[in-house]
PDB file of N, CA, C, O and CB in Angstrom:
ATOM      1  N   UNK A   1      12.589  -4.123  -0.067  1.00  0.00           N
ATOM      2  CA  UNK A   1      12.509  -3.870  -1.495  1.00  0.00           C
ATOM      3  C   UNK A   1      13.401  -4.852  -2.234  1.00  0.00           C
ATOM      4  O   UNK A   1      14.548  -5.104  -1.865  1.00  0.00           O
ATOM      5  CB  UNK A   1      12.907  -2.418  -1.820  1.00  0.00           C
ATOM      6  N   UNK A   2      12.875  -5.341  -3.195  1.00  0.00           N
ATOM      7  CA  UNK A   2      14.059  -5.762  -4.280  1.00  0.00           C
ATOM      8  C   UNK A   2      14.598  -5.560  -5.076  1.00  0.00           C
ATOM      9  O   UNK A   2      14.419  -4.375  -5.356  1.00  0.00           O
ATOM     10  CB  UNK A   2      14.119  -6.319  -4.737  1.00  0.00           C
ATOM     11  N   UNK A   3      15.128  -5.929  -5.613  1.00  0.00           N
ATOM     12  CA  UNK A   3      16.362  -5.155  -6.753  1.00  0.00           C
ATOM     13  C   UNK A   3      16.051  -4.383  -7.843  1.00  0.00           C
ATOM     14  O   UNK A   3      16.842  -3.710  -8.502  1.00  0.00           O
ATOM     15  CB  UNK A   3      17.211  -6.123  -7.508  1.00  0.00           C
ATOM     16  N   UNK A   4      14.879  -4.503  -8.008  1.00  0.00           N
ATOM     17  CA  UNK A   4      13.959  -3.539  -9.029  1.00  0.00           C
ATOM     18  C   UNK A   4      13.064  -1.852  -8.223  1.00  0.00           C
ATOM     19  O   UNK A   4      12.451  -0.917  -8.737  1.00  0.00           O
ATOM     20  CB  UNK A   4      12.464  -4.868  -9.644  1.00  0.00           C
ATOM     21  N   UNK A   5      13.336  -2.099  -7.201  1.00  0.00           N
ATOM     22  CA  UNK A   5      12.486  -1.445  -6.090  1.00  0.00           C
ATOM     23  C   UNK A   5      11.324  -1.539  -5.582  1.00  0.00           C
ATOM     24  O   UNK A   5      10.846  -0.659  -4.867  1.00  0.00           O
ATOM     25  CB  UNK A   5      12.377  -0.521  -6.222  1.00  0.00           C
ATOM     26  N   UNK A   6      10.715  -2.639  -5.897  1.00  0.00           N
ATOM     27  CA  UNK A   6       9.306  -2.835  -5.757  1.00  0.00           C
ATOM     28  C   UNK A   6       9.468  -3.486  -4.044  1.00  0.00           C
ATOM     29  O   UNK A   6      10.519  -4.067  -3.775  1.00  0.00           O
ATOM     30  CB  UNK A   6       8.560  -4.012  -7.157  1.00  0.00           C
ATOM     31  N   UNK A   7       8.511  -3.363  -3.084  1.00  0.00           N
ATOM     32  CA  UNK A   7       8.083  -3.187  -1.656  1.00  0.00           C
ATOM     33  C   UNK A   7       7.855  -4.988  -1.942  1.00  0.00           C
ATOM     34  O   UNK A   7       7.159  -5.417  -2.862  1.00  0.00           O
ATOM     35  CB  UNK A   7       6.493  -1.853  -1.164  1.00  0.00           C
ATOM     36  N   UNK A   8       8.482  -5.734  -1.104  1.00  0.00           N
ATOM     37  CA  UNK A   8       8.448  -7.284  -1.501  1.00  0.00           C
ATOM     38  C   UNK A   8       7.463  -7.907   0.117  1.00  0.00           C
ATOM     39  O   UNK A   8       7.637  -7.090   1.021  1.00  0.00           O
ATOM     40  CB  UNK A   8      10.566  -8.089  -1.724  1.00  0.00           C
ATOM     41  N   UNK A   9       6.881  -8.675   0.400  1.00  0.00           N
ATOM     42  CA  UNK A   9       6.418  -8.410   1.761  1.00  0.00           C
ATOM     43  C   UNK A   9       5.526 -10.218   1.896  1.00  0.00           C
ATOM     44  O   UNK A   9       4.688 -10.728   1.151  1.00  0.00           O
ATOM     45  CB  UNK A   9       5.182  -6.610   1.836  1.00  0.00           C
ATOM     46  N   UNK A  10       6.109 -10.687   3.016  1.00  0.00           N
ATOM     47  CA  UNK A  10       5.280 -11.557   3.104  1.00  0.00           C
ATOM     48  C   UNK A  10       3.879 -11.954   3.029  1.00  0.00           C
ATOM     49  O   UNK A  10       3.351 -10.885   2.724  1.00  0.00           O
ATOM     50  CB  UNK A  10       5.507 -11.728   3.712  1.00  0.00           C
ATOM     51  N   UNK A  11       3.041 -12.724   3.104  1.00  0.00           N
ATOM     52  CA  UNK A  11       1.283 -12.605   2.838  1.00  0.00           C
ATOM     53  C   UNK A  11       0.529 -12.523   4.703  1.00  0.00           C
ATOM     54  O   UNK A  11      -0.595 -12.245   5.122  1.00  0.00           O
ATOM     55  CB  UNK A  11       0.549 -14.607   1.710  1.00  0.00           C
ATOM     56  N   UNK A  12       1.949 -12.960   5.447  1.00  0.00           N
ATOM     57  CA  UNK A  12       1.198 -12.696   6.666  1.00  0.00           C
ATOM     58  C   UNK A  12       1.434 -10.687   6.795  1.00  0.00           C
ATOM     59  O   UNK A  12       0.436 -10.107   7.222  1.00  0.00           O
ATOM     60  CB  UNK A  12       2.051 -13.857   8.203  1.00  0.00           C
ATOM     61  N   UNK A  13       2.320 -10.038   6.542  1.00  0.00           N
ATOM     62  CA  UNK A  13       2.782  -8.817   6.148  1.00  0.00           C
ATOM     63  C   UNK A  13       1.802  -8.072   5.536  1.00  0.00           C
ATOM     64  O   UNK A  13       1.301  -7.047   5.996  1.00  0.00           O
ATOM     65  CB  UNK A  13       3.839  -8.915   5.358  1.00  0.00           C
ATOM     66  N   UNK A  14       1.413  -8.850   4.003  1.00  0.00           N
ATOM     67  CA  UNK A  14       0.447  -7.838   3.500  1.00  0.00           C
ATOM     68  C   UNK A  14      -0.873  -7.741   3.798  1.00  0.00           C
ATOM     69  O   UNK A  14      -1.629  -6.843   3.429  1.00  0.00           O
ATOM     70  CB  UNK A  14       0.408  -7.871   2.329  1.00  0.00           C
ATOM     71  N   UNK A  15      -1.177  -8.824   4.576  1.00  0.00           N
ATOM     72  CA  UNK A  15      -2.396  -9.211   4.980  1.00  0.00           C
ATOM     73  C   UNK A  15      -2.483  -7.796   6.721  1.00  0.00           C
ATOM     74  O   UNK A  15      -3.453  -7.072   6.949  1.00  0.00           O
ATOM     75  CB  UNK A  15      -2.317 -11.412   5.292  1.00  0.00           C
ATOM     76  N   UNK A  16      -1.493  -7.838   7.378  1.00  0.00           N
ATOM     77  CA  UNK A  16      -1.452  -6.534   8.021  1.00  0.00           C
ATOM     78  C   UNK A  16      -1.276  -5.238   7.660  1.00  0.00           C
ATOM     79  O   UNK A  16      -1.295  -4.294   8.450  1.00  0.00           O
ATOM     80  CB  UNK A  16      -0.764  -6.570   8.684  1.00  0.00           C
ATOM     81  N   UNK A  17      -1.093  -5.162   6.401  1.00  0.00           N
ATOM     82  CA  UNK A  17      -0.607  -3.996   5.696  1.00  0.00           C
ATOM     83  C   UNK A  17      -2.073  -3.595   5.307  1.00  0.00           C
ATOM     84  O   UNK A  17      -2.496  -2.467   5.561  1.00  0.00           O
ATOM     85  CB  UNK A  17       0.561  -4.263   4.396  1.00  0.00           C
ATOM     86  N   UNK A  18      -3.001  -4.754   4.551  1.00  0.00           N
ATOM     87  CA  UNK A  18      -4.457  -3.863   4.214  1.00  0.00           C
ATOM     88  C   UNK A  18      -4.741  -4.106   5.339  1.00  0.00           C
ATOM     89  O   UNK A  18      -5.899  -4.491   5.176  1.00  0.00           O
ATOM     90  CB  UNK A  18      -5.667  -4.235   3.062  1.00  0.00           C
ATOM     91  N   UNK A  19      -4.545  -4.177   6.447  1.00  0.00           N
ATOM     92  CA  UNK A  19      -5.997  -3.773   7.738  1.00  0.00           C
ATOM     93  C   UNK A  19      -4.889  -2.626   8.131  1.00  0.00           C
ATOM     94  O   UNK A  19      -5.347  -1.656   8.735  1.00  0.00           O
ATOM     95  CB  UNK A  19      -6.650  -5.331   9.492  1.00  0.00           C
ATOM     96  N   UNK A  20      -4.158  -2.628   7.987  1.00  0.00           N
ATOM     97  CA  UNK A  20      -3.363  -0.788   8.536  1.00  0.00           C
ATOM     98  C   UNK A  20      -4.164   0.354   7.392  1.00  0.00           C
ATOM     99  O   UNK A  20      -4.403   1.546   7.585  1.00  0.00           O
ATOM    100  CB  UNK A  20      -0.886  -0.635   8.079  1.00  0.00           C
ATOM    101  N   UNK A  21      -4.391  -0.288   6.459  1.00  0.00           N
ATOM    102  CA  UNK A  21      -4.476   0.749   5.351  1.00  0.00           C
ATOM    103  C   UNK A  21      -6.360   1.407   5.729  1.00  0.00           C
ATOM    104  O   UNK A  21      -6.865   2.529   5.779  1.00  0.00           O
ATOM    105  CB  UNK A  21      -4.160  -0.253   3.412  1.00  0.00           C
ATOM    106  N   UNK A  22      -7.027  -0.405   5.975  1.00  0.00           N
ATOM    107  CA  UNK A  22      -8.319  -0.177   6.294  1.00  0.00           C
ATOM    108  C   UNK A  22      -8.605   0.993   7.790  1.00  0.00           C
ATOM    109  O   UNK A  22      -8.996   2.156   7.690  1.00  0.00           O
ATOM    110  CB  UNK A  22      -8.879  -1.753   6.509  1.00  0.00           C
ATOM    111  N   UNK A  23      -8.282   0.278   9.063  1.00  0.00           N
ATOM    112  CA  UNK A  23      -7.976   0.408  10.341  1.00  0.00           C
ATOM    113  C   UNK A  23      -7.821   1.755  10.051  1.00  0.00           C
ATOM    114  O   UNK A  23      -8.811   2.487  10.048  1.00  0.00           O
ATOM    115  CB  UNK A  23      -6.861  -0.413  10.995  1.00  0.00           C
ATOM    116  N   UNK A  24      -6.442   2.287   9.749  1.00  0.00           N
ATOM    117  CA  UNK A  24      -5.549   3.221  10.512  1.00  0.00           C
ATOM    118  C   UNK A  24      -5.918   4.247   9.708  1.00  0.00           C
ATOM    119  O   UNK A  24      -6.205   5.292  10.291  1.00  0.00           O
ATOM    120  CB  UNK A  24      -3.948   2.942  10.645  1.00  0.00           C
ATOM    121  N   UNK A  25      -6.013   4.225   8.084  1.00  0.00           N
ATOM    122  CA  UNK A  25      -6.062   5.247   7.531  1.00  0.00           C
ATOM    123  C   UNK A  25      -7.575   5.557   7.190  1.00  0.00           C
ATOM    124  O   UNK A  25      -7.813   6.684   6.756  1.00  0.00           O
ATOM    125  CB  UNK A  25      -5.169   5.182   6.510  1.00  0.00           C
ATOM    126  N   UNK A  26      -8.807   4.505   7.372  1.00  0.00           N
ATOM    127  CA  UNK A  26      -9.723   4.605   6.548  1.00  0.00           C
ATOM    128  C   UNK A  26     -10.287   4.587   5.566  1.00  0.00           C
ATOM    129  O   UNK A  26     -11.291   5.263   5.337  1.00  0.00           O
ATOM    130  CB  UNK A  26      -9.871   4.925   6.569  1.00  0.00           C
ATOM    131  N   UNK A  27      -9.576   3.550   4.532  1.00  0.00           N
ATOM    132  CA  UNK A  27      -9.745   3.354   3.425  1.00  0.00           C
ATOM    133  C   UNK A  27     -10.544   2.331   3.324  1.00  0.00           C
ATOM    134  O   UNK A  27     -10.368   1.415   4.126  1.00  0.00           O
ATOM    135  CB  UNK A  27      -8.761   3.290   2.842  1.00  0.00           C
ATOM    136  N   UNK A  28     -11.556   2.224   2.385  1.00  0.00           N
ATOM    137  CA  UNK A  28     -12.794   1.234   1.881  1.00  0.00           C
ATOM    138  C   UNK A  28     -12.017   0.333   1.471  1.00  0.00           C
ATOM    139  O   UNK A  28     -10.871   0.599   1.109  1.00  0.00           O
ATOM    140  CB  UNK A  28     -13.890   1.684   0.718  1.00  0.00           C
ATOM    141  N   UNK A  29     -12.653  -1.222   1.457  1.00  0.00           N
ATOM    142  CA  UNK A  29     -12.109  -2.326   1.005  1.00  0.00           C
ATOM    143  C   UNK A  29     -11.917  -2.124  -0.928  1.00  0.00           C
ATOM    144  O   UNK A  29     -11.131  -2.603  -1.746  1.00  0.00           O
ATOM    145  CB  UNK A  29     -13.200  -3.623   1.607  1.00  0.00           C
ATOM    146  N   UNK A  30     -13.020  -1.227  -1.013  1.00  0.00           N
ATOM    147  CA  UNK A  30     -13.376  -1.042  -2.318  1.00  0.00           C
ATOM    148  C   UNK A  30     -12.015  -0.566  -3.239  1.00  0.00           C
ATOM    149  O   UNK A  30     -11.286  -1.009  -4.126  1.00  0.00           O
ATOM    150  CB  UNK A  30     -14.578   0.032  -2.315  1.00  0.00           C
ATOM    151  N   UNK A  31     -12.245   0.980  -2.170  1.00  0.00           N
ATOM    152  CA  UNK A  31     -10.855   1.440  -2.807  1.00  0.00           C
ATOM    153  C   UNK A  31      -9.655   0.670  -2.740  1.00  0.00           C
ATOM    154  O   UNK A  31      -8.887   0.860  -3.683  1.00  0.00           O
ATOM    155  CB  UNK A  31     -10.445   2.618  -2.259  1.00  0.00           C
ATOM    156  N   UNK A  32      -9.346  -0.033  -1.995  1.00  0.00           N
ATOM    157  CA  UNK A  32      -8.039  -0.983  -1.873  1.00  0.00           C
ATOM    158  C   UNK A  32      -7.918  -1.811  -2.803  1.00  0.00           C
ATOM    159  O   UNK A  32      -6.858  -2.158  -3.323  1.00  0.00           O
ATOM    160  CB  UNK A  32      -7.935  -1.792  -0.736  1.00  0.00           C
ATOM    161  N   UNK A  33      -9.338  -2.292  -3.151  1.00  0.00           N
ATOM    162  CA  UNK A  33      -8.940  -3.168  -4.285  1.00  0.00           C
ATOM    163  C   UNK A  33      -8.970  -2.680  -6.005  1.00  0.00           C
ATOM    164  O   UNK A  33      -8.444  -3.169  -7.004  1.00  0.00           O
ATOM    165  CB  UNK A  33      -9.898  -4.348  -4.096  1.00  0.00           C
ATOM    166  N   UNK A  34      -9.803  -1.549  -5.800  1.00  0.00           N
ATOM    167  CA  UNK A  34      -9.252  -1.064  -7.112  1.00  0.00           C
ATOM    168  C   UNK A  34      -7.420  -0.800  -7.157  1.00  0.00           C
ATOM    169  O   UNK A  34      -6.634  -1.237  -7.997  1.00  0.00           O
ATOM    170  CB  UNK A  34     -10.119   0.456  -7.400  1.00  0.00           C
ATOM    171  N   UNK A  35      -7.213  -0.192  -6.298  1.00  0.00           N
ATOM    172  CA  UNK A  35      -5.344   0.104  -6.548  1.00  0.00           C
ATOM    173  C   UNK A  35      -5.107  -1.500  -6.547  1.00  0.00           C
ATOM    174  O   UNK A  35      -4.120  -1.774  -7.230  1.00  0.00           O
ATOM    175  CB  UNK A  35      -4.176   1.174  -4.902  1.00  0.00           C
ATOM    176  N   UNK A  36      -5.527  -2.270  -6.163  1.00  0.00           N
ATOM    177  CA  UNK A  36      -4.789  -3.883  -6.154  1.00  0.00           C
ATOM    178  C   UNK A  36      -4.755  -4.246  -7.747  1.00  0.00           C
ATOM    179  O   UNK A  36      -3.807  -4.420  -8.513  1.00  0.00           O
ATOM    180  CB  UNK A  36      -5.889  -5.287  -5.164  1.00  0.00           C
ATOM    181  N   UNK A  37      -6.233  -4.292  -7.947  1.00  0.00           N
ATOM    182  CA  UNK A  37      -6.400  -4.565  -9.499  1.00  0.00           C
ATOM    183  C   UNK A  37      -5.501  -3.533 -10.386  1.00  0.00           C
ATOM    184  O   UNK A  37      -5.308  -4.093 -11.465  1.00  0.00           O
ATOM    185  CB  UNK A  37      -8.055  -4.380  -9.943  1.00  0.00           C
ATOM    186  N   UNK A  38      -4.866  -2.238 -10.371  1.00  0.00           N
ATOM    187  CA  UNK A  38      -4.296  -1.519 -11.363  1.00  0.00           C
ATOM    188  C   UNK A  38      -2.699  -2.057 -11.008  1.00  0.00           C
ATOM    189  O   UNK A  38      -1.910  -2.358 -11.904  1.00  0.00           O
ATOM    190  CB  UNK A  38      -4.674   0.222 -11.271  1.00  0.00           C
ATOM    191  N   UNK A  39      -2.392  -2.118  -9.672  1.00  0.00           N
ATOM    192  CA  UNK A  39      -1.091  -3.008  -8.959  1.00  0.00           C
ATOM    193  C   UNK A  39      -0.785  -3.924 -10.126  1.00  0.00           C
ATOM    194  O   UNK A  39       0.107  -3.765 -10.959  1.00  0.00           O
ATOM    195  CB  UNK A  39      -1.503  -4.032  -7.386  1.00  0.00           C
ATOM    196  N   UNK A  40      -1.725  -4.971 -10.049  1.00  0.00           N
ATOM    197  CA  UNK A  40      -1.435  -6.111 -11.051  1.00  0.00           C
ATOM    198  C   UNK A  40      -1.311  -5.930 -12.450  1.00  0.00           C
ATOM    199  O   UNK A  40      -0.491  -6.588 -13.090  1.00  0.00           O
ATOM    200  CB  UNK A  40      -2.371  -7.020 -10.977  1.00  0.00           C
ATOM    201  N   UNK A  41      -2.054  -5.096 -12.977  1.00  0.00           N
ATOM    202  CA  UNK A  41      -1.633  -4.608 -14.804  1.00  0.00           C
ATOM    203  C   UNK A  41      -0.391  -3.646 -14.472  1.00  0.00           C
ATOM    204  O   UNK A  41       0.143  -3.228 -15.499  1.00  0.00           O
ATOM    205  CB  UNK A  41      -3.186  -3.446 -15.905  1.00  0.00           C
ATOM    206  N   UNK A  42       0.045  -3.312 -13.583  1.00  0.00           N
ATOM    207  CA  UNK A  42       0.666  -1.701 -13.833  1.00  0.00           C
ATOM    208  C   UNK A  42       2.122  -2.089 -13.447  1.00  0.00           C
ATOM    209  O   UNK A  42       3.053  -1.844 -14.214  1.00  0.00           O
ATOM    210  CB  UNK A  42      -0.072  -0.224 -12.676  1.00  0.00           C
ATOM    211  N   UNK A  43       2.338  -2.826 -11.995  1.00  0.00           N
ATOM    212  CA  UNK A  43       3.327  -3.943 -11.379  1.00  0.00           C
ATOM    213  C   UNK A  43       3.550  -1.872 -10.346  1.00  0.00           C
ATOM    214  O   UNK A  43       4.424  -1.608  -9.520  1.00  0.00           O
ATOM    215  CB  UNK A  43       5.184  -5.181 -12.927  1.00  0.00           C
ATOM    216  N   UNK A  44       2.770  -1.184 -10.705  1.00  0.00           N
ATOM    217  CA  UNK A  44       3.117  -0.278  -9.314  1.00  0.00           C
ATOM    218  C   UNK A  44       3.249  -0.401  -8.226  1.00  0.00           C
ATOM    219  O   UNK A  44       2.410  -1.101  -7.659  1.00  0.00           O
ATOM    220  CB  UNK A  44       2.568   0.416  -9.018  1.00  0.00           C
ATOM    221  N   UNK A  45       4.495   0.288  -7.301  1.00  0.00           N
ATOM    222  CA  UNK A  45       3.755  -0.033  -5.762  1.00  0.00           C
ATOM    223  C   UNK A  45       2.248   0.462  -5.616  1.00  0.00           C
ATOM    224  O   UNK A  45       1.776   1.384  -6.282  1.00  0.00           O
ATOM    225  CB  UNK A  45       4.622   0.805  -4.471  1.00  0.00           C
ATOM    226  N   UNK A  46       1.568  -0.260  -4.671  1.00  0.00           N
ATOM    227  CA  UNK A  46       0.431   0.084  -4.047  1.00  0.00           C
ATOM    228  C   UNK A  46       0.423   1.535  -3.600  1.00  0.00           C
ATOM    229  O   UNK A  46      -0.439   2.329  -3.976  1.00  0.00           O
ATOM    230  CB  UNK A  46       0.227  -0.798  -2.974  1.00  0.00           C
ATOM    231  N   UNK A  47       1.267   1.798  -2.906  1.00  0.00           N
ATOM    232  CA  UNK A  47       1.379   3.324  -1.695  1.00  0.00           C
ATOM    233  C   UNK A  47       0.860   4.243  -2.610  1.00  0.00           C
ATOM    234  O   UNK A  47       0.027   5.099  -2.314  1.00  0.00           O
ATOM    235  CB  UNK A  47       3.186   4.000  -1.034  1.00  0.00           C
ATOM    236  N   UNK A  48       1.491   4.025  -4.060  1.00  0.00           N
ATOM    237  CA  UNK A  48       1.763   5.105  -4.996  1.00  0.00           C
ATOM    238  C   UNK A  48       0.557   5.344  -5.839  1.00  0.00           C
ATOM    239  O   UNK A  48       0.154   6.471  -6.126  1.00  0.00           O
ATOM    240  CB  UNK A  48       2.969   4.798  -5.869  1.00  0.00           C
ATOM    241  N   UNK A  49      -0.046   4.132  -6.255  1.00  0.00           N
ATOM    242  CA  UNK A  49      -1.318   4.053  -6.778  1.00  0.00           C
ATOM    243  C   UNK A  49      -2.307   4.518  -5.796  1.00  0.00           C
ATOM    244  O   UNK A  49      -2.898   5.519  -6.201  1.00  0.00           O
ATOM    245  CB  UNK A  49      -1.601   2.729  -7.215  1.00  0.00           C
ATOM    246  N   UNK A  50      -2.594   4.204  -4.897  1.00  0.00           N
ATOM    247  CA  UNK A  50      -3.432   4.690  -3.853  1.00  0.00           C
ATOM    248  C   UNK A  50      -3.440   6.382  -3.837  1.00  0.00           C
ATOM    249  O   UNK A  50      -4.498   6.996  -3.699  1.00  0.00           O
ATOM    250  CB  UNK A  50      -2.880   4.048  -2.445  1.00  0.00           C
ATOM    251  N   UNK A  51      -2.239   7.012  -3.982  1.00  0.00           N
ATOM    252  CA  UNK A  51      -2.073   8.568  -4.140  1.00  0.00           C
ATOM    253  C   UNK A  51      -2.159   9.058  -5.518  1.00  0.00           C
ATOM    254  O   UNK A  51      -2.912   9.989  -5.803  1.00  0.00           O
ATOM    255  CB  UNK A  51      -0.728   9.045  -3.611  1.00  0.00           C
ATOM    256  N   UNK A  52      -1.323   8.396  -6.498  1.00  0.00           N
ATOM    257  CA  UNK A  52      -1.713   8.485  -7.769  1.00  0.00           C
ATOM    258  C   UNK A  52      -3.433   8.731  -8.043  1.00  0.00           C
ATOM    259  O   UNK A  52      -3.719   9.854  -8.456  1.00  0.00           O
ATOM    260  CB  UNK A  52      -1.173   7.190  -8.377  1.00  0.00           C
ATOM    261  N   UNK A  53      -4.618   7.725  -7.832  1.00  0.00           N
ATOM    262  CA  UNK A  53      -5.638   7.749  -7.702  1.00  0.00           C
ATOM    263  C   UNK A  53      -6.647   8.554  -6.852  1.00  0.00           C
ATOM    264  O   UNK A  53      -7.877   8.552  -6.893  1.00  0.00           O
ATOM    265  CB  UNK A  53      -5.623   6.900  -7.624  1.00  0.00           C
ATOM    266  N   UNK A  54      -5.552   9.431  -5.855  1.00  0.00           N
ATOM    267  CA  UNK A  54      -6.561  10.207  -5.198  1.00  0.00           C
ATOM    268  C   UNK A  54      -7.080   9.789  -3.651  1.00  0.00           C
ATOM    269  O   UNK A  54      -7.592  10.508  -2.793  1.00  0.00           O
ATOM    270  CB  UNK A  54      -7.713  10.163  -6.141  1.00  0.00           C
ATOM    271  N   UNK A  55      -6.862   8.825  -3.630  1.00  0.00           N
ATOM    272  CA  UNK A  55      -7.350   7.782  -2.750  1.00  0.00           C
ATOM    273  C   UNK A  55      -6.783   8.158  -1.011  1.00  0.00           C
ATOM    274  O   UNK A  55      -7.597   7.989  -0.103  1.00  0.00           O
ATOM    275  CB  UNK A  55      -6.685   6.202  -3.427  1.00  0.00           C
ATOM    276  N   UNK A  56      -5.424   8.640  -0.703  1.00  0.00           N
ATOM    277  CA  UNK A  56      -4.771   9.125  -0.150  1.00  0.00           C
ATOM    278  C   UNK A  56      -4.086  10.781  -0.223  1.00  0.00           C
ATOM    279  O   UNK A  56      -3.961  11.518  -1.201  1.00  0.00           O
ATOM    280  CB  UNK A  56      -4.217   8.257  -0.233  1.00  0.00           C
ATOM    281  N   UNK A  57      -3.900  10.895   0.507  1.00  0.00           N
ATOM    282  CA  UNK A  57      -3.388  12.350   0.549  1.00  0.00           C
ATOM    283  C   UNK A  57      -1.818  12.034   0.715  1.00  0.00           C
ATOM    284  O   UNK A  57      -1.482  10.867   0.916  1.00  0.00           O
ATOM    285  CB  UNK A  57      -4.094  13.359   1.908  1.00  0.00           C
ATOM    286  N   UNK A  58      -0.484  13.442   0.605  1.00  0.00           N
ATOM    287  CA  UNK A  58       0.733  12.859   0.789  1.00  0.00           C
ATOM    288  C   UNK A  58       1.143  12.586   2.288  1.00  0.00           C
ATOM    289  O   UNK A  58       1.946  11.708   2.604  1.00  0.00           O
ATOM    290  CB  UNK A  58       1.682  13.695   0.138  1.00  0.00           C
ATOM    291  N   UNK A  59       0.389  13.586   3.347  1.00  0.00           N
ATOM    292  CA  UNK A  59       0.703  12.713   4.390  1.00  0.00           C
ATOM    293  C   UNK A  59       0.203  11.339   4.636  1.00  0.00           C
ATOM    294  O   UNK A  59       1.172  10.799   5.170  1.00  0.00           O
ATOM    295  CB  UNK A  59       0.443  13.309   5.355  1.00  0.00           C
ATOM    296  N   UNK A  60      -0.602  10.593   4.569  1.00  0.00           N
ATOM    297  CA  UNK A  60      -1.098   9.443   4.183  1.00  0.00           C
ATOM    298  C   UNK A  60       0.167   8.803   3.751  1.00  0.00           C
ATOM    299  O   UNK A  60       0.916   8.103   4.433  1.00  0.00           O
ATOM    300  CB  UNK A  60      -2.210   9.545   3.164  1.00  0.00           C
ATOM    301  N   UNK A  61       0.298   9.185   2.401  1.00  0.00           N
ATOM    302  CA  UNK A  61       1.288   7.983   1.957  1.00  0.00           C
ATOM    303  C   UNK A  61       2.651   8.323   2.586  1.00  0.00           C
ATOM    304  O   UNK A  61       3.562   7.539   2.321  1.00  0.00           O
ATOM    305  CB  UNK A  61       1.465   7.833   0.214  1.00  0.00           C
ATOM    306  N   UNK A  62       3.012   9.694   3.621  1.00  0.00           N
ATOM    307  CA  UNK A  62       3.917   9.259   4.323  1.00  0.00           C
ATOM    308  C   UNK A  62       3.619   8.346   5.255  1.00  0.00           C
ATOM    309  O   UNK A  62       4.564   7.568   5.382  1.00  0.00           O
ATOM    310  CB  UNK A  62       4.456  10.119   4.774  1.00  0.00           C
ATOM    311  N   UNK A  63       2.441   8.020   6.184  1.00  0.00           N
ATOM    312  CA  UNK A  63       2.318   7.102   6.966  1.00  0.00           C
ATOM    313  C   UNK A  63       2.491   5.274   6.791  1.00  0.00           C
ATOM    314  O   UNK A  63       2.536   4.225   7.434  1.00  0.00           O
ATOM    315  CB  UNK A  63       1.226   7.501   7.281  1.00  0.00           C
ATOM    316  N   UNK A  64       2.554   5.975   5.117  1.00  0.00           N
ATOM    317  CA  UNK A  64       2.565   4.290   4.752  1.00  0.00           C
ATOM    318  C   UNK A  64       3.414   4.234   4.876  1.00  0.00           C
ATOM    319  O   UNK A  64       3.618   3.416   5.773  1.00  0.00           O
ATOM    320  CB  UNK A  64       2.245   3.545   3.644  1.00  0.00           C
ATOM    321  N   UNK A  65       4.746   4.842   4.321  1.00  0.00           N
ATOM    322  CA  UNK A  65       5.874   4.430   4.173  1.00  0.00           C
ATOM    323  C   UNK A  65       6.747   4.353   5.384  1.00  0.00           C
ATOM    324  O   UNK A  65       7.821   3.752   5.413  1.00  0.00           O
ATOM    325  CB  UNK A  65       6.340   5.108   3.274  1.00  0.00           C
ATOM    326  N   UNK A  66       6.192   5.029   6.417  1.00  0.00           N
ATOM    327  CA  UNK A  66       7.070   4.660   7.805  1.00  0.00           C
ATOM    328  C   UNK A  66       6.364   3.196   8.864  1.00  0.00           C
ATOM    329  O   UNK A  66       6.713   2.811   9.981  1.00  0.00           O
ATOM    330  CB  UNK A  66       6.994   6.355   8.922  1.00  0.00           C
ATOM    331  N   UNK A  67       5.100   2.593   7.776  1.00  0.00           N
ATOM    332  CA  UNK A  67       4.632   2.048   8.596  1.00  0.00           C
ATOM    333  C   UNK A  67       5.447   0.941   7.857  1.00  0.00           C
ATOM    334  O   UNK A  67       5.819   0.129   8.705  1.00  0.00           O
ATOM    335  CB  UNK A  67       3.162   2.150   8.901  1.00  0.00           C
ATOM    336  N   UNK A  68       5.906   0.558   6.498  1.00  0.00           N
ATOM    337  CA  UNK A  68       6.534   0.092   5.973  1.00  0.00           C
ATOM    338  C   UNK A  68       8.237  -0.460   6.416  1.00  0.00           C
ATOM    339  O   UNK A  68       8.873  -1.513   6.392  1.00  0.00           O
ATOM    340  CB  UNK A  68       6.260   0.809   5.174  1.00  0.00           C
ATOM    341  N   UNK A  69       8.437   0.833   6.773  1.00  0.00           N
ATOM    342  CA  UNK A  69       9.656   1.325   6.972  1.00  0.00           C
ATOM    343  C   UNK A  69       9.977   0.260   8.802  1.00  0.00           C
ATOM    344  O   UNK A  69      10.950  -0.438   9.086  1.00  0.00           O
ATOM    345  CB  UNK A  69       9.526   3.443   6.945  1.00  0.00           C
ATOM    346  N   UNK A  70       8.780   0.557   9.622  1.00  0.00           N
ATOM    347  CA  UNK A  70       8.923   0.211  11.171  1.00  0.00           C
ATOM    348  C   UNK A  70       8.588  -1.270  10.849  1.00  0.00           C
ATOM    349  O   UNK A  70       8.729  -1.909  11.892  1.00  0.00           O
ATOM    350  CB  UNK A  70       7.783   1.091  12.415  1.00  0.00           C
ATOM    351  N   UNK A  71       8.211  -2.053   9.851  1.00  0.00           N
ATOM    352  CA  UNK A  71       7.489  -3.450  10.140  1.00  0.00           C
ATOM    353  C   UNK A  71       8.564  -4.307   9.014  1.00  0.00           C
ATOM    354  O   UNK A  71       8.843  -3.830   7.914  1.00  0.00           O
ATOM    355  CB  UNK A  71       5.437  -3.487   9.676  1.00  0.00           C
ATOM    356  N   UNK A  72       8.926  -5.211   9.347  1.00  0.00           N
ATOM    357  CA  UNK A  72       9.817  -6.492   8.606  1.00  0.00           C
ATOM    358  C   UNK A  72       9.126  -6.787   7.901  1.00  0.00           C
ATOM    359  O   UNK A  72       8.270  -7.639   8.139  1.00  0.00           O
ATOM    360  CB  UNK A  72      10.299  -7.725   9.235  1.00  0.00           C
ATOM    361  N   UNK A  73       9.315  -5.885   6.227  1.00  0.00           N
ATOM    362  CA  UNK A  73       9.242  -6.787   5.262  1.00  0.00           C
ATOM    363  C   UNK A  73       9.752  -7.528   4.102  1.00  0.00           C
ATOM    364  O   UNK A  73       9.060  -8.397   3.572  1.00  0.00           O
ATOM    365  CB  UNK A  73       8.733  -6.562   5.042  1.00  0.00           C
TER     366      UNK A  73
END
């Protein structure tokens, strides 16, 4: 995270982060990229928009965050 709190992550990182999201949790490319596109007007984390939107459930977005949590970003 950086000093603002936002999840900071390399592009080889986020590029594993949507196939964890696709892969692991089952999420449509579709849906991923709508939370991407609101990401960019909104500057939200992703995890949050994805649950915000429905898109995820809260265990879900606990999985994100420990998958977050276990991987160097």
């Amino acid at each position: 995270m950086n000093s603002q709190g936002r999840i900071t992550m390399s592009r080889t990182t986020y590029k594993q982060f949507l196939r964890f999201l696709h892969e692991e949790l089952s999420l449509s490319h579709d849906s991923i990229a709508v939370a991407q596109r609101s990401m960019e007007q909104t500057q939200g984390p992703l995890p949050m928009l994805l649950w915000q939107y429905g898109l995820i459930n809260l265990n879900q977005l606990d999985q994100i965050y420990d998958w977050l949590e276990n991987t160097s970003v």
